[in-house]
OpenMM code with the backbone's topology and positions (N, CA, C; nanometers):
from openmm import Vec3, app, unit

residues = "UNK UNK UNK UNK UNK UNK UNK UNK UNK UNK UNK UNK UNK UNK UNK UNK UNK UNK UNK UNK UNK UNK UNK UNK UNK UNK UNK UNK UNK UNK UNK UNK UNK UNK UNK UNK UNK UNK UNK UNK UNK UNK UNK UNK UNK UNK UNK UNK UNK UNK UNK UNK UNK UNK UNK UNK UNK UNK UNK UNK UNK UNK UNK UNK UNK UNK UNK UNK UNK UNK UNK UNK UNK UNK UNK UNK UNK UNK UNK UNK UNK UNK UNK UNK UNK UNK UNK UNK UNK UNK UNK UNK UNK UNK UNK UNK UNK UNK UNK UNK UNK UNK UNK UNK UNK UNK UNK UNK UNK UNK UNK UNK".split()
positions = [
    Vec3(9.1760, 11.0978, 12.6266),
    Vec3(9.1982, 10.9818, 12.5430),
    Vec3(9.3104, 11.0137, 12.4442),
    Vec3(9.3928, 10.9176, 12.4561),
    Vec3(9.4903, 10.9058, 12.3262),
    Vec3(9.4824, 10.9213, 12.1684),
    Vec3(9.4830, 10.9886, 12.1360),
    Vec3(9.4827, 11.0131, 11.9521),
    Vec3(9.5664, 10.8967, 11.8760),
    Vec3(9.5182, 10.7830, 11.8628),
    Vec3(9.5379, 10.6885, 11.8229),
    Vec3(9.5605, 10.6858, 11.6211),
    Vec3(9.6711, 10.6708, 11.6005),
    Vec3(9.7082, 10.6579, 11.4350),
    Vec3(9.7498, 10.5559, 11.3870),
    Vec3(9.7780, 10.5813, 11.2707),
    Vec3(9.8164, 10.4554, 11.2112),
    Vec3(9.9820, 10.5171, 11.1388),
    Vec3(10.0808, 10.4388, 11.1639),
    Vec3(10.2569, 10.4742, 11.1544),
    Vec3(10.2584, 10.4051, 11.0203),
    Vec3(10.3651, 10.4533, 10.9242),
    Vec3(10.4017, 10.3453, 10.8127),
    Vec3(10.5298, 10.3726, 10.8077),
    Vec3(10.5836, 10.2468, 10.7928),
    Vec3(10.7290, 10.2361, 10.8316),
    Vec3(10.8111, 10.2217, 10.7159),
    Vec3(10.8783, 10.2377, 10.6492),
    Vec3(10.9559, 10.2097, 10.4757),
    Vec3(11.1197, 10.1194, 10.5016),
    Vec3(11.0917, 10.0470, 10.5386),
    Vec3(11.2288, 9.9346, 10.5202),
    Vec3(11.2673, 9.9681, 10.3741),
    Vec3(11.4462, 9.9317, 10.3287),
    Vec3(11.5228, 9.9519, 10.2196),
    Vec3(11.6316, 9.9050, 10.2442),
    Vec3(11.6670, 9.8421, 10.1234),
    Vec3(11.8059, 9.8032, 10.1454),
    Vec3(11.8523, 9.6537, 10.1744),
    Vec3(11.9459, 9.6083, 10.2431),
    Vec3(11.9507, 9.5224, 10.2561),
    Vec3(11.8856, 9.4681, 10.4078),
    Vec3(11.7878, 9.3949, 10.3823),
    Vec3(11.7308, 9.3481, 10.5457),
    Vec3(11.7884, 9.2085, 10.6051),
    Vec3(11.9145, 9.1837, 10.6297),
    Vec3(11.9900, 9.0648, 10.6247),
    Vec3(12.0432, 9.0902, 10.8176),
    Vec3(12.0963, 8.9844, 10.8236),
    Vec3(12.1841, 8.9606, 10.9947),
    Vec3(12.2533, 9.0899, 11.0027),
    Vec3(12.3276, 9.0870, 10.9386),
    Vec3(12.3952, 9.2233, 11.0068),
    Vec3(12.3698, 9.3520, 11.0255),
    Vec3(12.2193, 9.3724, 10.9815),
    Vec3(12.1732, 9.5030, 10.9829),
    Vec3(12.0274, 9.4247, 11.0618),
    Vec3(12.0240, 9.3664, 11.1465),
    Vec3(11.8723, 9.2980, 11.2277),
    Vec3(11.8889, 9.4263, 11.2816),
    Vec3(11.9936, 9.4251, 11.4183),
    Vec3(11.9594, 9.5176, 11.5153),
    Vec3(11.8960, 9.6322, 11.4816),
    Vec3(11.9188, 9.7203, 11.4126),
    Vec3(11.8866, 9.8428, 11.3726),
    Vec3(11.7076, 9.7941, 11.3056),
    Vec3(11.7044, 9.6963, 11.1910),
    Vec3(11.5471, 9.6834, 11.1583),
    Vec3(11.4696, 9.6733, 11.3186),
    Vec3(11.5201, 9.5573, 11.4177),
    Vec3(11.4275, 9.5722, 11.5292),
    Vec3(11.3738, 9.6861, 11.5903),
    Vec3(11.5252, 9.7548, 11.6089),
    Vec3(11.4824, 9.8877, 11.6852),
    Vec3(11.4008, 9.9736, 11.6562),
    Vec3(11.3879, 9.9871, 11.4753),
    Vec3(11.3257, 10.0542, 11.4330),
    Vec3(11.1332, 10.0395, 11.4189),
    Vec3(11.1417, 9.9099, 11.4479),
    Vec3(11.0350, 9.8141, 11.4691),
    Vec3(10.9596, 9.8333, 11.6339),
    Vec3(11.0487, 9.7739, 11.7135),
    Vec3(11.0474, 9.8382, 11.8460),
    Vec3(10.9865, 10.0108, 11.8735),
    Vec3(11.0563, 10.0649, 11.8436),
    Vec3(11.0429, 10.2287, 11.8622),
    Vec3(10.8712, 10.2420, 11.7925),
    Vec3(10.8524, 10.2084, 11.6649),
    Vec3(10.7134, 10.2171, 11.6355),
    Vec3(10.5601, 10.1506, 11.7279),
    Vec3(10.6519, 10.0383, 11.7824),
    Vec3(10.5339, 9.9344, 11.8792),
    Vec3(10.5600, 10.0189, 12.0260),
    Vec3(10.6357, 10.1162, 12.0463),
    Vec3(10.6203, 10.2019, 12.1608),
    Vec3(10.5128, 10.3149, 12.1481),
    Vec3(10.4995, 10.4114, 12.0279),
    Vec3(10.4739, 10.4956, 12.0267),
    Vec3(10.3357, 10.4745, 12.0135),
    Vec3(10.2417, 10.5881, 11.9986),
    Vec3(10.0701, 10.5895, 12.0403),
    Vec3(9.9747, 10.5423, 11.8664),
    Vec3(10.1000, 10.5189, 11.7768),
    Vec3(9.9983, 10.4299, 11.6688),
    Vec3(9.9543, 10.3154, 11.7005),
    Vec3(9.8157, 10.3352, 11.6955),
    Vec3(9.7744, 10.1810, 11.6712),
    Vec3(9.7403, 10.0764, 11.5648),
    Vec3(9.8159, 10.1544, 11.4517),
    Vec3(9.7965, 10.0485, 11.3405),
    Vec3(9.9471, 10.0749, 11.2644),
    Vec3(10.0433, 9.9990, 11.2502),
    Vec3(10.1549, 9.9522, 11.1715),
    Vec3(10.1821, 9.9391, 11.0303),
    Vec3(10.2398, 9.9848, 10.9509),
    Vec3(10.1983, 9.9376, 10.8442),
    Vec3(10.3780, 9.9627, 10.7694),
    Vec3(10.3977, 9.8113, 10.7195),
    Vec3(10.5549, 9.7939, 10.7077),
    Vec3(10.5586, 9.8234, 10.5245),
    Vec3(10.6583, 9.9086, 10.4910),
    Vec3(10.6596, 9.8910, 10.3251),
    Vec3(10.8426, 9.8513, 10.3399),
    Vec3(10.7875, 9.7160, 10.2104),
    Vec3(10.8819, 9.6993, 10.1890),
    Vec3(10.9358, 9.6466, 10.0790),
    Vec3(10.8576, 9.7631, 10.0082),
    Vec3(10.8607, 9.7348, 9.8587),
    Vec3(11.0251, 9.7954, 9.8418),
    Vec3(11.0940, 9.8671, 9.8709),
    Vec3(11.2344, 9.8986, 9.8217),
    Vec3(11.3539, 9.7808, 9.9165),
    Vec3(11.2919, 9.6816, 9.9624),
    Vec3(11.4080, 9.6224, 9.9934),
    Vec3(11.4586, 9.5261, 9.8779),
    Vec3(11.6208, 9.5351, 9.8857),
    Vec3(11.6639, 9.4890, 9.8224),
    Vec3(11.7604, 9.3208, 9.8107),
    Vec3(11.7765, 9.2916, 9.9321),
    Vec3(11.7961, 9.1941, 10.0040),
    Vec3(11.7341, 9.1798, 10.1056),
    Vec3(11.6629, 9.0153, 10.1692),
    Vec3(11.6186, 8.9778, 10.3041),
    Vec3(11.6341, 8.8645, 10.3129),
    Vec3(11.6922, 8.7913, 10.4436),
    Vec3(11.7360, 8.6917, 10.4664),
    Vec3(11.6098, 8.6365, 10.5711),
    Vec3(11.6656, 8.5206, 10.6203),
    Vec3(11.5225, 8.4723, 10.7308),
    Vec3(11.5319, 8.5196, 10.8888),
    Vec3(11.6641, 8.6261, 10.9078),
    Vec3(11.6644, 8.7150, 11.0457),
    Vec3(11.5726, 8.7608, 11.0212),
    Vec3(11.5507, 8.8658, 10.9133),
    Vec3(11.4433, 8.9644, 10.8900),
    Vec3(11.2786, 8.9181, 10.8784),
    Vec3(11.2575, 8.8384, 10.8570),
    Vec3(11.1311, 8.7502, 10.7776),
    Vec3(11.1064, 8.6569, 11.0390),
    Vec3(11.2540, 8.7107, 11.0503),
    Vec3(11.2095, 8.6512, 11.2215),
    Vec3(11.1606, 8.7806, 11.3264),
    Vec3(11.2045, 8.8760, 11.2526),
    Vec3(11.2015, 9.0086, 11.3641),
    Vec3(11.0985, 9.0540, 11.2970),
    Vec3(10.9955, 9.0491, 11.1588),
    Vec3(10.8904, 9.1102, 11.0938),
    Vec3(10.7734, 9.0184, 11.2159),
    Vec3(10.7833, 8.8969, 11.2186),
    Vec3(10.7131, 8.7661, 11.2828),
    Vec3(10.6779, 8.8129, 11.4245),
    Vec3(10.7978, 8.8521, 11.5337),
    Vec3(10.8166, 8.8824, 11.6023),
    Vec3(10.7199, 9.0098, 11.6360),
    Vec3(10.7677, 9.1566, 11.5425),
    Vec3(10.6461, 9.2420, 11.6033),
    Vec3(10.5552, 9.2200, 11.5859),
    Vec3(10.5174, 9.1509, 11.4375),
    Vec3(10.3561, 9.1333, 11.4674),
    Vec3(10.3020, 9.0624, 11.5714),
    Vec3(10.3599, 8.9800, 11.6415),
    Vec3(10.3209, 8.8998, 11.7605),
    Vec3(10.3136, 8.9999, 11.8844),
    Vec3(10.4000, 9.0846, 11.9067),
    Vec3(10.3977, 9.1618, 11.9815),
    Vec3(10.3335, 9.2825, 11.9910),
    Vec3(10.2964, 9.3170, 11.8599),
    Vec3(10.1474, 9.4446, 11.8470),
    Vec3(10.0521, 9.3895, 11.8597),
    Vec3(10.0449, 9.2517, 11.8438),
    Vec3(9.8845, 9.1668, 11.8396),
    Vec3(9.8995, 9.1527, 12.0573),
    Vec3(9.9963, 9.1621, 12.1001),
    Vec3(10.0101, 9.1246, 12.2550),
    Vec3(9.9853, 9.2942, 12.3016),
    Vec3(9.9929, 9.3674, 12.2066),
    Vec3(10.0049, 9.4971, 12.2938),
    Vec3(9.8459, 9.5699, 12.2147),
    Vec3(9.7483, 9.5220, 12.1364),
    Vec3(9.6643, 9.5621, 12.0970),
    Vec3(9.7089, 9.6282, 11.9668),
    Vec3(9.7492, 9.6381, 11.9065),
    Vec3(9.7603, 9.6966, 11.7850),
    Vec3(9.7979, 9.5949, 11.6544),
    Vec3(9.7712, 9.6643, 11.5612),
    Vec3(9.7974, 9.5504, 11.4311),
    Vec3(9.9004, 9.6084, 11.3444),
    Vec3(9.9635, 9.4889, 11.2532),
    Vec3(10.0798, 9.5304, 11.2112),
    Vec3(10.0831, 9.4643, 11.0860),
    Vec3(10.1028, 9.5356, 10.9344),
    Vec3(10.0406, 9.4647, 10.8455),
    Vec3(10.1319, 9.4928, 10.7533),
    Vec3(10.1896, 9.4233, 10.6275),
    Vec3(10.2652, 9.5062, 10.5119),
    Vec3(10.1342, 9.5905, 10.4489),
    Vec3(10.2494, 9.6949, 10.3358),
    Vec3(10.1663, 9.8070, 10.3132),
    Vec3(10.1360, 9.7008, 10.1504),
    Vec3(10.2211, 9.6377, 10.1268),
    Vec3(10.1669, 9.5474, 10.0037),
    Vec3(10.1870, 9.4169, 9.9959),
    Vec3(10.1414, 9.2891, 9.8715),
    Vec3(10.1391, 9.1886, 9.9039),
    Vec3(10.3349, 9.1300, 9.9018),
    Vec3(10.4006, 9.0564, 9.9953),
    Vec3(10.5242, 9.0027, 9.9564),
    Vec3(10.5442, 9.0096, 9.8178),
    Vec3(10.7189, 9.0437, 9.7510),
    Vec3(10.7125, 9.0459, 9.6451),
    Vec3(10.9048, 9.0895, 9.6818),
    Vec3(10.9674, 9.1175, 9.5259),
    Vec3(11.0960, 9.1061, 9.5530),
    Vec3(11.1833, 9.0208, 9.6334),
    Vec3(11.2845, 9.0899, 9.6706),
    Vec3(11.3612, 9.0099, 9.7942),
    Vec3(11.2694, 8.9583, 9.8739),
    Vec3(11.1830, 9.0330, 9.9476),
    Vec3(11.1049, 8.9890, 10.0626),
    Vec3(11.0384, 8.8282, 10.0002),
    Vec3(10.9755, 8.8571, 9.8775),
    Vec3(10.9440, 8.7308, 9.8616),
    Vec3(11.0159, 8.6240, 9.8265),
    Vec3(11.1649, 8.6451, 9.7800),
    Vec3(11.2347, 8.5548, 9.7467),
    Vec3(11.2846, 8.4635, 9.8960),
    Vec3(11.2932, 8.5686, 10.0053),
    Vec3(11.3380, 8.5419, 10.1385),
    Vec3(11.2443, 8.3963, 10.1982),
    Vec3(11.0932, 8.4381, 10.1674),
    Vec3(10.9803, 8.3839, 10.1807),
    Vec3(10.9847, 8.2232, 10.1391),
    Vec3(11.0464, 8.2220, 9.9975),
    Vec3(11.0679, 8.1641, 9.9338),
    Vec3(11.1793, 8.0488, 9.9791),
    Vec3(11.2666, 8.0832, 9.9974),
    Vec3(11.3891, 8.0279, 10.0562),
    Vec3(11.4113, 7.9987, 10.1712),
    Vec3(11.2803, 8.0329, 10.2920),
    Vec3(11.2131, 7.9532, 10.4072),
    Vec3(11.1401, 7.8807, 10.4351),
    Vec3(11.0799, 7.8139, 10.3403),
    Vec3(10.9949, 7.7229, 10.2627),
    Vec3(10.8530, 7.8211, 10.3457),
    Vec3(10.8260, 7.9452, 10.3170),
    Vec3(10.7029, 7.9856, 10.3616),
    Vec3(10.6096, 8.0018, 10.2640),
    Vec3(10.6405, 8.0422, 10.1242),
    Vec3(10.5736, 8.0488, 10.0268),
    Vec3(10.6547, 7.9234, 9.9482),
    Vec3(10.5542, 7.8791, 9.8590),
    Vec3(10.6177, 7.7985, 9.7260),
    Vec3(10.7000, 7.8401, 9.6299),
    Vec3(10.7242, 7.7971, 9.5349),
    Vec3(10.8206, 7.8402, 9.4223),
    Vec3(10.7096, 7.9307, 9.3269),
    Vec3(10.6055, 7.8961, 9.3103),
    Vec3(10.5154, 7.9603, 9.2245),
    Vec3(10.4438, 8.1021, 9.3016),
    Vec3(10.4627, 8.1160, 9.4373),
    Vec3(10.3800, 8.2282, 9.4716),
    Vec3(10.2834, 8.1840, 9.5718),
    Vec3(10.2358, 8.0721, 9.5733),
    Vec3(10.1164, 7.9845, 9.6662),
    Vec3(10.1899, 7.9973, 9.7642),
    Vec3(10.0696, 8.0239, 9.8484),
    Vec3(10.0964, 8.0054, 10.0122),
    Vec3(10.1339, 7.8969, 10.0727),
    Vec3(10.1456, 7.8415, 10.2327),
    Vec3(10.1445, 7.7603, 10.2679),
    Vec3(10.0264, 7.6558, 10.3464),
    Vec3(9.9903, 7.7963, 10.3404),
    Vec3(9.8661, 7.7946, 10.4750),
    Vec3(9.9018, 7.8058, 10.5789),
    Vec3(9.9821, 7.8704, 10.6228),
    Vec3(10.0134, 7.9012, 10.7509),
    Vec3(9.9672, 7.9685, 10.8206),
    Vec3(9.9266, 7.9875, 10.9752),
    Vec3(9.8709, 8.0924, 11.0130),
    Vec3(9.9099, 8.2636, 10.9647),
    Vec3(10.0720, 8.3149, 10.9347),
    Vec3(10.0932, 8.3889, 10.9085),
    Vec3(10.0742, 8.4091, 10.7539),
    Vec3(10.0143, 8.3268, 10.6287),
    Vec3(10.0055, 8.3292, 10.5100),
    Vec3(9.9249, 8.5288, 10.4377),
    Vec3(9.7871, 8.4929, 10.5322),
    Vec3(9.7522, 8.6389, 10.5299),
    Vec3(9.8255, 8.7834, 10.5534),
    Vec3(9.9125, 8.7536, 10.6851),
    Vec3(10.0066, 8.8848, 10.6924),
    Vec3(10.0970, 8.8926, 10.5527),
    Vec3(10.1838, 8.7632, 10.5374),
    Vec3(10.2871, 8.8155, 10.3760),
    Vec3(10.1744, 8.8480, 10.3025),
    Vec3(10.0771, 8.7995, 10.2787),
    Vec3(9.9809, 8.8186, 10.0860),
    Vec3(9.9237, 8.9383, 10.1210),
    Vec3(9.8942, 9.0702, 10.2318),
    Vec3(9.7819, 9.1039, 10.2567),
    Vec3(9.6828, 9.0360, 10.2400),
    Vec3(9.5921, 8.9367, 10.2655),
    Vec3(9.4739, 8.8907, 10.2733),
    Vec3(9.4616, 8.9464, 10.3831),
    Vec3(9.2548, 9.0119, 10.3604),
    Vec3(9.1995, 9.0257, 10.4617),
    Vec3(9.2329, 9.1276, 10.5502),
    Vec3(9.2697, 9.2507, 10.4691),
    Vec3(9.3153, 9.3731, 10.5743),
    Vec3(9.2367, 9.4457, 10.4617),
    Vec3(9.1626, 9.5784, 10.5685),
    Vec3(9.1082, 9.6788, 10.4928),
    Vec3(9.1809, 9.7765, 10.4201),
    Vec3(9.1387, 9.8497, 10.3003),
    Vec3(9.2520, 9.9168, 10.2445),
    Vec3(9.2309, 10.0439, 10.2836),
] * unit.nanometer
topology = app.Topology()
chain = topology.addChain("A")
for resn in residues:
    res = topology.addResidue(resn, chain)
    for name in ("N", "CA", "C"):
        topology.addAtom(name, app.Element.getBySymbol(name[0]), res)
């Protein structure tokens, strides 16, 4: 049996279009390897646009297709949340949308 872990990944910087490829891959390469639990920090980013906020969307759909879960390591906040913000996914005040993905940005409902 596989020794199954949990990976944490540290995004930084600017998470915008011209640097997608490289966030995917880096995204990718983790949904290959034998962790089965994900866990994205991205508390030092400093810019994120809505590429990034599409390829975060993306693996989690694709660890949830490959059995594994994929979660931030904290609730949206900074850029990330301003990004959030400026996709009409969160409100201006911080409130959710209710969206199915509302729990993945807030952490709701993940064990600590």
């Amino acid at each position: 049996m596989t020794n199954l872990q949990k990976q944490t990944i540290r995004l930084q910087g600017e998470l915008v279009l011209r640097n997608a490829a490289e966030t995917r891959t880096s995204l990718l390469t983790a949904l290959t390897n034998d962790a089965c639990s994900i866990e994205i920090d991205c508390t030092e980013v400093s810019d994120a646009d809505v590429s990034f906020l599409q390829i975060l969307l993306a693996a989690r759909r694709t660890a949830a297709i490959r059995g594994r879960s994929i979660a931030l390591s904290a609730p949206a906040a900074g850029a990330l949340l301003e990004a959030l913000r400026c996709a009409g996914l969160i409100g201006n005040a911080g409130e959710a949308r209710r969206s199915p993905d509302d729990a993945f940005w807030m952490c709701e409902g993940r064990a600590s």
